[in-house]
N, C-alpha and C positions, 0 to 999 in steps of 0.2 A: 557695296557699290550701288544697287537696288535703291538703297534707302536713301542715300547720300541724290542720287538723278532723282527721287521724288520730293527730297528737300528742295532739291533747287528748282524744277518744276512747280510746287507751291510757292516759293518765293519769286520767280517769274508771274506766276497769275496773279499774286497779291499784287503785285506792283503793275499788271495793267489795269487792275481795278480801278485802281486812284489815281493811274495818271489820267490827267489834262492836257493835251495837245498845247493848249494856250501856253502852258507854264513853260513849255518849252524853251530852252536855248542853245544855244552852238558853240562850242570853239573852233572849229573849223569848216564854216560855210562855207568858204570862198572855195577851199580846198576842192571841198566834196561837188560843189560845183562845176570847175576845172574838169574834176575827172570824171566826171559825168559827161561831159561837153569832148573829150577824147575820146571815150568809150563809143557815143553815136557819133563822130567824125571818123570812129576805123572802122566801125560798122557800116558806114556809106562807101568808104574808101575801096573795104573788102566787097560790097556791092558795085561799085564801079567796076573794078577791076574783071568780076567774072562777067559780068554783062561786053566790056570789051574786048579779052580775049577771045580769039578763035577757039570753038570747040565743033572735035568729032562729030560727023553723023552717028547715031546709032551705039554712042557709049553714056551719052545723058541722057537719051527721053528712051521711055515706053509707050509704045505705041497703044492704044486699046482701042476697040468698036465706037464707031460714033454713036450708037444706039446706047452707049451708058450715060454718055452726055444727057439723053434725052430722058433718059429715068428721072424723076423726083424723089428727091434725099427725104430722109425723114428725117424730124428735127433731132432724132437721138446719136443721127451719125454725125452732128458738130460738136458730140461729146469725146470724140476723140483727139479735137483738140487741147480738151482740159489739162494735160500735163505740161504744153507748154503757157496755157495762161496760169498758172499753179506758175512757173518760174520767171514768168513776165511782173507776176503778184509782188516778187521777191525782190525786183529791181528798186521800186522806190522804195523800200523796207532797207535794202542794203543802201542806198544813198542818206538816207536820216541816217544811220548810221554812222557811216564814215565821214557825216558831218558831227560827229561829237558829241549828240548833245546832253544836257543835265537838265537838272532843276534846282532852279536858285531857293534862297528860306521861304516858305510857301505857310500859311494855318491852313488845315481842312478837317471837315467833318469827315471821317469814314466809316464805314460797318463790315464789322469782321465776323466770322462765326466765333462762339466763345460766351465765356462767361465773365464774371469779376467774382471770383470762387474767395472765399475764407478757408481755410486750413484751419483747425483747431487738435492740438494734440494734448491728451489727459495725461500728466507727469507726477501725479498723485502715488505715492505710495502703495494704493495699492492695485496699479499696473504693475507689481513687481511679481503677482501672480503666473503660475505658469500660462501657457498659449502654444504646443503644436505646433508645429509647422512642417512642409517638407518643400513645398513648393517655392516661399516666399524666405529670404534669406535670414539665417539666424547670426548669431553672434557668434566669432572666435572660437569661443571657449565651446560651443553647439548647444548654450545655454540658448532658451527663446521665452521669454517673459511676454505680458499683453503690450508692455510697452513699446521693446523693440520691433512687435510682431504689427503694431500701428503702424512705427515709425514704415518697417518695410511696405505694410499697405499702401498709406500718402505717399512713397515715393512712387511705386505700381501705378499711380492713377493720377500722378504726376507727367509720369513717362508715357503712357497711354493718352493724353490729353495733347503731350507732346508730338507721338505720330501719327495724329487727329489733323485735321483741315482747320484745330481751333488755332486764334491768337486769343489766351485767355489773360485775364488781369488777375493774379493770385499774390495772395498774402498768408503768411504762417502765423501763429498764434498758438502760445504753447500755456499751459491753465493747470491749477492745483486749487489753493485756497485762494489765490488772486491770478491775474491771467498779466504774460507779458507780449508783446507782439515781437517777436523776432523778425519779420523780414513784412514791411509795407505790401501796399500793391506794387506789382511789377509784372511786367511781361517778357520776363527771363527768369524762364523753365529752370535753366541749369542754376544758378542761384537761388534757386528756392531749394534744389535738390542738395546743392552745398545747406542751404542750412538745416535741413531734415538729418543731413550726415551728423553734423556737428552737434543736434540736441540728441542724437540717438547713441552718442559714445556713451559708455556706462557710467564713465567717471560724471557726467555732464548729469546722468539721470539721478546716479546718488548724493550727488549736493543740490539738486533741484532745492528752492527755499522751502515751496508751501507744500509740506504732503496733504493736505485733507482732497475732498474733489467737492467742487462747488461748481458745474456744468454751468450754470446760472448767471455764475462771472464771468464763462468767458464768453458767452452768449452778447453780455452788455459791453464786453471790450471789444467784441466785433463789428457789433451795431455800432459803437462811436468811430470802430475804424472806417466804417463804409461813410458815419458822415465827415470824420473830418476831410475824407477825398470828395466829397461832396455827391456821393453815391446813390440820396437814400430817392432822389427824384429818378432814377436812372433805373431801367428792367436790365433783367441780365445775372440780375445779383443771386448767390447761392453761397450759404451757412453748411460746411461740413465739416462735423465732429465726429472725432474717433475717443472712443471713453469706457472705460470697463460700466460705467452705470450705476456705480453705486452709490447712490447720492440721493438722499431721504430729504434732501430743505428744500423745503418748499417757500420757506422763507430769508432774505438775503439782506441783511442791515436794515430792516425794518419794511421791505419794500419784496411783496408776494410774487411768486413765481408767477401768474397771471398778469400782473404789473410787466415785469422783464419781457415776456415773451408779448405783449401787446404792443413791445418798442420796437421788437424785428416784424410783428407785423403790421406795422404804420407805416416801415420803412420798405416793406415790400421784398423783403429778407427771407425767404423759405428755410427751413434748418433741415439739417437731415444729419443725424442721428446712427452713426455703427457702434453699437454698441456691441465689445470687443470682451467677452467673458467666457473662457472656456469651458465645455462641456454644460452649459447651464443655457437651456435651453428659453425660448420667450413663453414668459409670465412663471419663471422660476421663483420661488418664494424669499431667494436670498435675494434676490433684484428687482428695484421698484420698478419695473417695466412701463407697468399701465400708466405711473406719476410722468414718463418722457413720453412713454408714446401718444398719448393724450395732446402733452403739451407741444410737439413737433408738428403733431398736426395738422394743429391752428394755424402752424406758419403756412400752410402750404404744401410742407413737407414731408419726411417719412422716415418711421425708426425700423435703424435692424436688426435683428438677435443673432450676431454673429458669432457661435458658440462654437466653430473650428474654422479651420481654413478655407474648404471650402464654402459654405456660407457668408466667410468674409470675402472672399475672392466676386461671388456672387453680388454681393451686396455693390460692390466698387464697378463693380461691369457695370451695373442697373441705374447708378449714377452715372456714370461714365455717358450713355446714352441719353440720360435726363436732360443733362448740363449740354445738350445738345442748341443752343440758342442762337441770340448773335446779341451784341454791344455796338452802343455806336461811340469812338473815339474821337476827341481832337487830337491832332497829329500837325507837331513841327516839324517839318524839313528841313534840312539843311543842303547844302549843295551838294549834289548829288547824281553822282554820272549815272545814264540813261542809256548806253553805249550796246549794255549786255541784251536790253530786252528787244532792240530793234534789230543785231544783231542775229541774235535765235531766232527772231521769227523769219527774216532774210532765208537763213539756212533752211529753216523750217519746209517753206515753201520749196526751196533746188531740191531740198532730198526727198519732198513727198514729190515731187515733179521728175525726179530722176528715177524712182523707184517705180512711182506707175509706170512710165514710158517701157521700164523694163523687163517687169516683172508680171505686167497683167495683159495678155495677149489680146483684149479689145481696143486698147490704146497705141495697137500697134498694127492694125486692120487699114486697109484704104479706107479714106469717109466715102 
């Protein structure tokens, strides 16, 4: 429940962000109008009435010293009026309201926090190494390989980005001896988490085509995916690979790993680098460590020797806080009711007006 009222609180603040008053429209002015025009007509009516009646001596007024009259208030005793202008605030908040309104097809620029993150997952053969785990979920059978033990990472820091203030633009990209892009850019979390499911079944990993690992390619299939979205002018952008590391070429169809890695950074592409090998700690002699970590962090970016769980757990937090930016989107609109957020804030104001009045004993003081 917690989580669900902070979802919808984020997505109420998103959307005062980028509204425009201008864009506004109504389907029922007239209405909201009307009863607006009742509500102060029974408010005068209910003022007439007590001003005409006869009332008792001595059961409506209190009498007090004229000598308080003569006192001078200080300006902090018309703070006790704050709870009813707190639900005065609330009236024209609740009349947009009840006038209906939306927003018609709209283009805008907006800025989100967030990133346009790349997913890159190693499906090389030999990710079928073992990987530990206790924290991060294993497979069925309580088998845990480096592969599935990636898979579980990216979906960890998937979900984490998720219960973040971000809207990030992510794309999956799964890599062996050639790299395929499963899932574009998108800004739907839960669909990239479906596809992380679907390349981390076993069956999915043993027919994978290419077992060799060429980190290289999919470095150049991520830098073509950030251009063909047309990415590569835009900050925001962030390269993460998950890869057990073992990968000696320096050289890729005739074209130097200083080549590759000069295109992500042209494009302004940082790479970062978990490198995902059990028990083999950084600058272990069975892994070219110094050949990535060199070349990573040229981009900008940064490798890391995540030789068990906790260190890869580590590593995902430390980006998690990196990829802390903002992006700026074009955003189509579509019509789109407006209802909820004029709504909320209506109530917003009665209940914080209702609550002080009741509950804070200055607000309930003579001024």
């Amino acid at each position: 429940m917690p989580d669900t009222l902070r979802a919808l609180a984020a997505d109420l603040l998103g959307d005062w962000r980028v509204l425009r008053f201008s864009d506004l429209q109504f389907w029922h002015r007239s209405e909201a109008r009307l009863l607006l025009v009742a509500l102060a007509l029974a408010a005068l009516l209910v003022l007439i009435v007590r001003l005409v009646l006869p009332r008792r001596g001595g059961r409506y007024s209190v009498a007090v010293p004229a000598v308080i009259g003569s006192i001078p208030r200080a300006l902090s005793a018309h703070l006790t009026h704050l709870p009813l202008l707190l639900a005065l605030a609330g009236l024209p908040l609740l009349a947009v309201a009840l006038a209906d309104p939306f927003t018609a097809l709209v283009r805008r620029e907006a800025t989100y926090p967030g990133r346009r993150i790349c997913l890159m997952i190693d499906a090389s053969n030999s990710m079928s190494s073992p990987f530990k785990t206790s924290v991060l979920p294993q497979r069925a059978d309580g088998e845990s390989n480096a592969f599935v033990t990636t898979v579980a990472a990216a979906e960890r820091f998937v979900q984490m980005r998720m219960s973040g203030p971000y809207r990030d633009l992510l794309a999956l990209v799964e890599f062996g001896a050639d790299a395929y892009v499963v899932t574009p850019f998108t800004n739907d979390y839960d669909n990239i988490l479906v596809s992380l499911s679907l390349i981390g079944e076993p069956h999915e990993f043993a027919t994978f085509p290419d077992q060799r690992t060429l980190i290289a390619r999919g470095i150049e299939e991520a830098v073509a995916l950030f251009k063909a979205f047309n990415y590569l002018d835009a900050s925001g952008n962030l390269l993460l690979i998950f890869s057990d590391g073992e990968d000696t070429n320096a050289m890729i169809d005739g074209r130097s790993l200083d080549d590759i890695i000069s295109g992500a950074i042209d494009a302004g592409v940082p790479v970062y680098l978990v490198r995902t090998n059990y028990n083999k700690a950084e600058g272990d002699p069975a892994v070219p460590d110094k050949l990535w970590r060199d070349a990573v962090q040229k981009t900008g970016g940064k490798f890391f020797a995540a030789s068990d769980e906790r260190t890869l757990l580590a590593a995902i937090n430390e980006i998690d806080k990196v990829a802390a930016g903002s992006i700026q989107l074009t955003e189509y609109g579509t019509q789109r009711p407006r209802f909820p957020l004029f709504a909320a804030a209506a109530a917003l104001c009665f209940a914080l007006g209702a609550l002080s009045k009741l509950t804070v004993p200055y607000f309930q003081r003579y001024p």
